[in-house]
C-alpha positions as CSV (number, residue, x, y, z in Angstrom):
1,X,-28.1,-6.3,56.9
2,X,-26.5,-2.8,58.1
3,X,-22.9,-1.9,56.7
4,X,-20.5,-1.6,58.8
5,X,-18.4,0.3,56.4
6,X,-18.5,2.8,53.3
7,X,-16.0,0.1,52.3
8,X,-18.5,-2.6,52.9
9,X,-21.0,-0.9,51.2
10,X,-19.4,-0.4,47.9
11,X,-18.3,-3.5,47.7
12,X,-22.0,-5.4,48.5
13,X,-23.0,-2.5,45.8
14,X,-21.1,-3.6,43.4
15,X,-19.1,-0.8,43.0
16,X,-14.8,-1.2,42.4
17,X,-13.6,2.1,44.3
18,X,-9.5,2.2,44.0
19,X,-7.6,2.3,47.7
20,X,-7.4,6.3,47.9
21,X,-4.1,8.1,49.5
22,X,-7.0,8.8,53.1
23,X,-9.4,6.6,54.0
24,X,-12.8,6.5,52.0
25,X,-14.6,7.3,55.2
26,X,-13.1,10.8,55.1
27,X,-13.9,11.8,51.6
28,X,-16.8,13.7,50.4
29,X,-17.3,11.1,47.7
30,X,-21.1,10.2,47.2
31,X,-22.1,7.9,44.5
32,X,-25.3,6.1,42.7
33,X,-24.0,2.1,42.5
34,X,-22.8,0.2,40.5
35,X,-19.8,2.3,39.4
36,X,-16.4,2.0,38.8
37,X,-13.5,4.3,40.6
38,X,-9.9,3.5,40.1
39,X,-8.7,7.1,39.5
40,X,-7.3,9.1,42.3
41,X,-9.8,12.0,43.7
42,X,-9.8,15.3,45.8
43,X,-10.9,13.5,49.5
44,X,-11.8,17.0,50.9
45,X,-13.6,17.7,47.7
46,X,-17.5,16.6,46.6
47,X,-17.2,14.1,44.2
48,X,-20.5,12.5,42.9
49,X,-20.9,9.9,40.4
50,X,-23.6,8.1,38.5
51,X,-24.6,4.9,38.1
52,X,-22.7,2.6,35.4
53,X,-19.9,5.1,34.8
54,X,-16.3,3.5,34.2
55,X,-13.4,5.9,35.8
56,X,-10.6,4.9,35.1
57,X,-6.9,5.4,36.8
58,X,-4.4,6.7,36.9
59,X,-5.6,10.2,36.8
60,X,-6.8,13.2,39.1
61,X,-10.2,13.8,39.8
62,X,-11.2,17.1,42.2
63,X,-14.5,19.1,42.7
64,X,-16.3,16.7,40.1
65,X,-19.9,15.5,39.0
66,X,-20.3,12.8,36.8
67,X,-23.6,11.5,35.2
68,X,-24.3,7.8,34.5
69,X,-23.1,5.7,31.6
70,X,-19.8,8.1,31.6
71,X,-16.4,6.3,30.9
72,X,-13.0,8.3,31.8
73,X,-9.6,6.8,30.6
74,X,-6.9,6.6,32.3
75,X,-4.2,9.5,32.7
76,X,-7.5,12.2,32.3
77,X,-7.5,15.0,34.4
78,X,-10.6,16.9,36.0
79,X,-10.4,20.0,37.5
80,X,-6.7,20.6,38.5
81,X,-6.0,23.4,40.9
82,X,-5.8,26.7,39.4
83,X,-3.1,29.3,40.4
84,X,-3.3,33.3,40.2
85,X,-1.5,34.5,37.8
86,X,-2.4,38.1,38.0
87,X,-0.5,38.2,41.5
88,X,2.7,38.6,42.6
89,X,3.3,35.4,43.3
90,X,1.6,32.3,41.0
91,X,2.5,29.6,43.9
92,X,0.1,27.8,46.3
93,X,1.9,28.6,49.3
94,X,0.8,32.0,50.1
95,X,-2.4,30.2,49.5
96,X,-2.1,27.5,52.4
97,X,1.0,28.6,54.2
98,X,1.4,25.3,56.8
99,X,1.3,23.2,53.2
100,X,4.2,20.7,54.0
101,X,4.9,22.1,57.3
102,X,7.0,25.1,55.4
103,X,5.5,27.5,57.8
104,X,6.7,25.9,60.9
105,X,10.2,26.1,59.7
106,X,10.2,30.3,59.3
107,X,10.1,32.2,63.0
108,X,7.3,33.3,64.8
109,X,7.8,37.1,64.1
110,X,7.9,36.1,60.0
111,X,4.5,34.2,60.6
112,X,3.4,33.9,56.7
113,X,-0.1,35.9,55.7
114,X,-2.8,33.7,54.1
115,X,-4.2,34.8,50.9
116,X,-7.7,33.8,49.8
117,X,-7.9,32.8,45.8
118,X,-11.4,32.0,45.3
119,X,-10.9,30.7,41.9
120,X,-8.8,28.1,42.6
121,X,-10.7,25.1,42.4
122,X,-14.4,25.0,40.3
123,X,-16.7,22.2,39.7
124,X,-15.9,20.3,36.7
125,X,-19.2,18.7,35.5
126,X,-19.8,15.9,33.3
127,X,-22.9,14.5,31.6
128,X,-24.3,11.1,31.3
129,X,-22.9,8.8,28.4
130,X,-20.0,11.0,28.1
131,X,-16.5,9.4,27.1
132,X,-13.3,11.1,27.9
133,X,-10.4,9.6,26.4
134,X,-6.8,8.8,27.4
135,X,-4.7,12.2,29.1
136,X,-7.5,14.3,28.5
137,X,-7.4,18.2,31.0
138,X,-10.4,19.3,31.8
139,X,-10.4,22.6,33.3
140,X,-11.8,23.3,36.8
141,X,-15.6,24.8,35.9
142,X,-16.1,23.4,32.5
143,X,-19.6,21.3,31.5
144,X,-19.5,18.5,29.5
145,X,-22.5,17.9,28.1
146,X,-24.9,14.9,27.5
147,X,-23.5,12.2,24.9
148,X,-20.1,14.2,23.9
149,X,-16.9,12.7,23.3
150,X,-13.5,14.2,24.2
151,X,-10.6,13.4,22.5
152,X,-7.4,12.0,23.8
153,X,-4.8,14.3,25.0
154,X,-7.3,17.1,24.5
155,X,-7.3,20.3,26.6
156,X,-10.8,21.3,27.4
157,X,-10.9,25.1,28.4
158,X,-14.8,26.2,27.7
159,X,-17.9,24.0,27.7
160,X,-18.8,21.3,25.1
161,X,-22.2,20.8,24.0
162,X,-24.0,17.5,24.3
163,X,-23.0,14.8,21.7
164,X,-20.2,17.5,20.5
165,X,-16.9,15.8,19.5
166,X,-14.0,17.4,20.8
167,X,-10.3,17.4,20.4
168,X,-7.2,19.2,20.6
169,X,-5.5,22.1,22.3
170,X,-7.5,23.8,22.8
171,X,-10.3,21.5,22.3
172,X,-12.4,22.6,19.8
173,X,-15.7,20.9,18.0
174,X,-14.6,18.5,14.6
175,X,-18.3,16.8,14.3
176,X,-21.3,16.2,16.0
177,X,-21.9,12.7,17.1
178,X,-25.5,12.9,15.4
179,X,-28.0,15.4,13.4
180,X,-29.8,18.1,14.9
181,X,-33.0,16.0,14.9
182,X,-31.8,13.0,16.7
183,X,-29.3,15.1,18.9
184,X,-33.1,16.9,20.2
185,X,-34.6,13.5,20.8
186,X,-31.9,11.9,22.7
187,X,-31.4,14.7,24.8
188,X,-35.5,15.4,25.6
189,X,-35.7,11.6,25.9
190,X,-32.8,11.2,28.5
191,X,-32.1,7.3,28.3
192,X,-30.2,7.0,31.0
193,X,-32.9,7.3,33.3
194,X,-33.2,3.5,32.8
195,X,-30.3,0.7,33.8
196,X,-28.6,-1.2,31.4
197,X,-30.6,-4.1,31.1
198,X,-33.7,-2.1,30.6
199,X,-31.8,-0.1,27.8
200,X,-30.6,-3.4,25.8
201,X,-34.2,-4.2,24.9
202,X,-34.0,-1.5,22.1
203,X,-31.6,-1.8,19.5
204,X,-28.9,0.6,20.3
205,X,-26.8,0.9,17.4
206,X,-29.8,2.8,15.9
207,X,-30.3,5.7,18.2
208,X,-33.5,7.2,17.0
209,X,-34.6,3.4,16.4
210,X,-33.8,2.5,20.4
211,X,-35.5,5.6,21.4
212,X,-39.0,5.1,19.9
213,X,-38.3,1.7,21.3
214,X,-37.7,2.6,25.0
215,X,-40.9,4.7,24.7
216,X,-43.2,1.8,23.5
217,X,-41.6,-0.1,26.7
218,X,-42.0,2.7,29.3
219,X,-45.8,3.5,27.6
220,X,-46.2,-0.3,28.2
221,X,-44.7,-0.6,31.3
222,X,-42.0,-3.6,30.4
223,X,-39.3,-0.7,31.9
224,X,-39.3,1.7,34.9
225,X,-36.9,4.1,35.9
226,X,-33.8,3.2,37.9
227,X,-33.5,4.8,41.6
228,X,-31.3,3.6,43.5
229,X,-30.8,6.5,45.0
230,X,-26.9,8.1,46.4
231,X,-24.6,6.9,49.2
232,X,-21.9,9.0,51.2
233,X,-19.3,9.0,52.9
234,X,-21.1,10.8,55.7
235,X,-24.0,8.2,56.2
236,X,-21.4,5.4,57.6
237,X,-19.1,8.2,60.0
């Protein structure tokens, strides 16, 4: 049956997507179902997600890309506007004069200048099976990689390798989730290529274990790949 709605669609999709402050329908949100949205995000920004992540609000989201199997707390941010603070002026406003309506109020021979700050918003990108905990920043153009944790209220200014453990401000590496060894395989193997169901065949509480595993099924052919494939916004205007 065709969708009527983005709306619709999620919700057939089984995907949970929070009421946003503009309509769904206007946002540049795309995203691989099921997933789960509650978190407040940029409408006039891309935001992509993958399949079985868990993002939770409240929180900020803006130019963001997040893999599958990710889970976000609440009260994270990702990818906050940045000011210049090598100008004059560090506020917004000479950025986007009519914000709020301000210029409208000053008269036509004081019409305000716009200045261009190019760095002012970066993609924030996050890997699959990546956990973010509770009030974590994570600065516009930083990488999180595959399988790393960040810690709560951490402050994540550079890039964090996959399965690194991060915390603090600034964040900074305390452990590896895993050896070197096992780190490799996971990352060459890329598990998430299958859903959940496929996944829980293996025993996952012994990673190298689940991974020979998952390649015994996919040589055998008891799991395929999942595709579902991503929806838009744009498909349903």
């Amino acid at each position: 049956m065709e969708m009527r709605s983005f709306e619709e669609f999620l919700a057939k999709a089984g995907c949970n997507v929070a009421r946003q402050s503009l309509p769904l329908l206007q946002s540049q949100l795309s995203v691989e179902p099921p997933i789960v949205l509650t978190k407040q995000f940029r409408s006039d920004l891309p935001v992509h997600i993958g399949a079985f992540s868990k993002i939770h609000g409240p929180g900020l989201m803006a130019w963001t890309k997040v893999g599958r199997f990710t889970s976000i707390a609440p009260h994270a941010v990702l990818g906050g506007n940045e000011h210049a603070i090598d100008w004059l002026s560090t506020s917004a406003v000479f950025e986007a004069p009519q914000m709020h309506g301000w210029d409208s109020l000053l008269s036509s021979t004081n019409s305000p200048r716009k200045f261009e700050f190019s760095g002012a918003v970066k993609c924030v990108s996050v890997g699959h099976d990546v956990w973010i905990a509770d009030g974590a920043f994570i600065r516009g153009g930083v990488t999180i990689g595959d399988g790393a944790v960040v810690g709560a209220r951490a402050v994540v200014l550079s890039d964090v390798p996959p399965y690194a453990v991060v915390a603090g401000n600034p964040a900074k590496v305390i452990r590896m989730r895993f050896d070197d060894v096992t780190v490799e395989k996971l990352c060459a193997f890329q598990w998430w290529r299958f859903d959940f169901a496929a996944v829980s065949q293996a025993d996952i509480r012994d990673p190298r274990a689940a991974v020979a595993q998952l390649e015994d099924l996919e040589a055998s052919g008891k799991i395929a790949e999942y595709s579902p494939g991503y929806v838009n916004a744009g498909r349903f205007r």
